[in-house]
N, C-alpha and C positions, 0 to 999 in steps of 0.2 A: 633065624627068622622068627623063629616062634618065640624067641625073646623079647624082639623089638616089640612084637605084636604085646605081651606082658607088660611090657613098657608102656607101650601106649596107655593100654587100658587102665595100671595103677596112675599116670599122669591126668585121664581123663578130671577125676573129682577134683583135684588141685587145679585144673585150670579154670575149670568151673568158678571155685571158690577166687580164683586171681582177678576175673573177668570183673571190670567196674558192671555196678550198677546200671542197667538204661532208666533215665529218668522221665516222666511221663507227663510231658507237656498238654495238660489239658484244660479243661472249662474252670475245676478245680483250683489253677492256679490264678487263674484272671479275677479269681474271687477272692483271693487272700490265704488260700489254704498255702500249708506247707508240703513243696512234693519231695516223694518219696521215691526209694528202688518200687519194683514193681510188686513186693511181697508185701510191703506196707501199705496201709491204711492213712488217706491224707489229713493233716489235720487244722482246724481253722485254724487261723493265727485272731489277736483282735483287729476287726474290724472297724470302721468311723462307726459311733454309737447309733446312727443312724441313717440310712443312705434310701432316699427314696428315688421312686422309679420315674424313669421319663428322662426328661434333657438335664444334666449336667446342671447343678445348682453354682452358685457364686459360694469362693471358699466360705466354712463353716467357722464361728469363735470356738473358743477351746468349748463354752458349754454348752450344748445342744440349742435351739430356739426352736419352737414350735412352728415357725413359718418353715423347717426344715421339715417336719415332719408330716407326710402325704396322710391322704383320708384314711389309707388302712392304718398306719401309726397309728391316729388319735382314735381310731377305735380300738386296738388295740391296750391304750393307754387307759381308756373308759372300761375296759375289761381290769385290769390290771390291778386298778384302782379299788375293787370290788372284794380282790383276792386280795388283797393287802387290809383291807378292815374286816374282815371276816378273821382270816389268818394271823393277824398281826405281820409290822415289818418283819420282825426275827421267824415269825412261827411260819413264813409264806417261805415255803424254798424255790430255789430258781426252776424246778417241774412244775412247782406249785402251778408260780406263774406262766410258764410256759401251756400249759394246758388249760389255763382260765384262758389265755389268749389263742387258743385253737389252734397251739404253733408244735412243730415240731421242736426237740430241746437244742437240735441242732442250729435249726434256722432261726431261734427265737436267739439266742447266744451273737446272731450276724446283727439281729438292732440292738442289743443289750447286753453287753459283755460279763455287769455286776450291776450286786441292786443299787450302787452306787451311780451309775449310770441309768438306768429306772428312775432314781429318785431326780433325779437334776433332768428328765424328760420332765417327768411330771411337773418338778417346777417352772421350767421353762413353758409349757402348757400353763398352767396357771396366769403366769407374768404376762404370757401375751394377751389370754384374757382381760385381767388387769387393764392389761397399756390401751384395749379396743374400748374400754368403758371408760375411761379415764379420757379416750378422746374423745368419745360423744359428749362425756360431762362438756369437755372445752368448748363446745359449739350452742351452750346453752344459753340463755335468755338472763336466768337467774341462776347461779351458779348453787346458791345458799341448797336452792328447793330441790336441783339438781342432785348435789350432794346428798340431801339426806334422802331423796329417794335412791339412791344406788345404796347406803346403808340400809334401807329397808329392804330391799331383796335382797342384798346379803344375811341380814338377817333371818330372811322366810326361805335361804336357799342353802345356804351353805350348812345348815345343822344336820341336812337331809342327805347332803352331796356330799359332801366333803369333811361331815366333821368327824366318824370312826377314822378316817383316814390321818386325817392330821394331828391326832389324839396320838394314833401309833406312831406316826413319824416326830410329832413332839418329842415324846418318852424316849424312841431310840436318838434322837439328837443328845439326849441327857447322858446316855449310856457309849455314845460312840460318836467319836471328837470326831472326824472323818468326816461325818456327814453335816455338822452343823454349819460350815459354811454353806452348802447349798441350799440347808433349811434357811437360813438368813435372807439370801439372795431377793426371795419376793417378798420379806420386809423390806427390802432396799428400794424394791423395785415401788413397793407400794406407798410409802414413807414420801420420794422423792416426788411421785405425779399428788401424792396428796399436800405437798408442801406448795408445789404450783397450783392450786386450788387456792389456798389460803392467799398466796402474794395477789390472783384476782379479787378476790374478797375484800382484802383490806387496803391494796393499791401501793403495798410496801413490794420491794425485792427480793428476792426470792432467799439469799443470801440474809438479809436480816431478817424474814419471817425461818426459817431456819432456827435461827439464835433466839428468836423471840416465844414461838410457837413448835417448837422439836417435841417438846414433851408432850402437847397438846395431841400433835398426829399421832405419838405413840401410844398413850392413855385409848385415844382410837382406835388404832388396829389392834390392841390387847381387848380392850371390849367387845369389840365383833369375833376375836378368834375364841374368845372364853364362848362366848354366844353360841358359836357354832358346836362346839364341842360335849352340849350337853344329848346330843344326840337326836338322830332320827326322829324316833316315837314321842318325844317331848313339844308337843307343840305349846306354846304357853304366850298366849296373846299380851297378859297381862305383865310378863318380864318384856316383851318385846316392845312395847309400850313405855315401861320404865325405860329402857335402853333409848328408845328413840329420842325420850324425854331430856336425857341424859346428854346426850348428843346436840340437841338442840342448846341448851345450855351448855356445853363447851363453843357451840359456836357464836356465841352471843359473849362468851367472855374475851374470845380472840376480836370480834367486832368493836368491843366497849374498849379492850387495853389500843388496842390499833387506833380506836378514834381519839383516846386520852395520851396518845404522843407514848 
């Protein structure tokens, strides 16, 4: 009797260690984490780059679009954006960020997996910008006068907003093949609605202003991002001036070649 009872008790910790794990079906898992026996700690898995709250959106494209992302996003992204020119892209770590964005590093990791994902919000932020001003342009009167005032507030806006930003993301698209597809993306996006400018303008297609005038748009958006880039604190009425000048005669040379066939 008092054997078996020995028995038992060296069997107890064996059965123990036999006994499967219970797995702990909880809030945890409907969020994407990994579950665990009950000794461990769950852990996220990746999550969609961005999932905002409320009703069930229409499937997402592979790269984020801003119409995806709810009000707290795009303040978060305006936070974000802050710590990335101060820090630089490389010198900003994923705490960095997370604590410009008032998030925990946990829950900031459930919108933004890598800064690779950060960056393609940001430009997909951007783009949709872009595409909303590019639609007012289309509903204009004079398209000419149109255009160069949307150049002029980029000019008086973007050296203040956005240009340490895109300085750093510049330099790391140089340094790291990864991201320069996304860096491109809103030249494409900008390139393309500024090329449907031109085909109103001159009354060509869009297809032959392409062929005729590609370099023209691009000479463009190079001179407003160098513009932007000189910084904040640089207000300089009399470059901006030259630039618009500048502008105004590329647009007089796409008119002149358009009208001479």
């Amino acid at each position: 009797m008092r054997q078996n009872r020995h028995d038992a008790k060296t069997a107890l910790p064996e059965a123990r260690q036999a006994r499967p794990p219970r797995l702990t079906l909880q809030v945890g898992q409907a969020m994407g984490m990994n579950v665990h026996s009950d000794d461990s700690e769950p852990r996220m898995t990746a999550l969609p780059r961005i999932r905002p709250a409320g009703p069930s959106p229409a499937p997402l494209p592979a790269a984020p679009t801003a119409a995806a992302i709810d009000e707290r996003g795009a303040a978060i992204l305006d936070r974000i954006r802050k710590a990335f020119a101060e820090k630089g892209f490389d010198g900003a770590s994923m705490q960095d960020l997370a604590r410009a964005a008032g998030m925990s590093a946990g829950n900031f990791y459930r919108y933004f997996p890598s800064k690779l994902a950060i960056l393609e919000a940001l430009i997909a932020q951007d783009a949709e910008r872009a595409e909303a001003d590019f639609a007012r342009l289309a509903g204009a009167a004079d398209q000419r006068a149109a255009l160069r005032d949307g150049f002029a507030r980029r000019l008086a806006e973007d050296h203040r907003e956005n240009g340490p930003l895109w300085a750093e993301i510049s330099a790391a698209a140089l340094r790291k093949s990864d991201i320069t597809p996304a860096c491109n993306r809103l030249g494409e996006v900008v390139g393309c609605r500024l090329n449907a400018v031109f085909a109103r303008l001159t009354g060509l297609d869009e297809t032959a202003c392409a062929e005729r005038f590609g370099a023209h748009g691009r000479f463009l958006m190079l001179l407003v991002k160098a513009a932007a880039l000189r910084g904040p604190e640089r207000d300089d009425p009399q470059l901006q001036a030259l630039i618009l000048d500048t502008i105004d005669r590329l647009l007089d040379d796409i008119a002149n070649r358009a009208a001479g066939g």
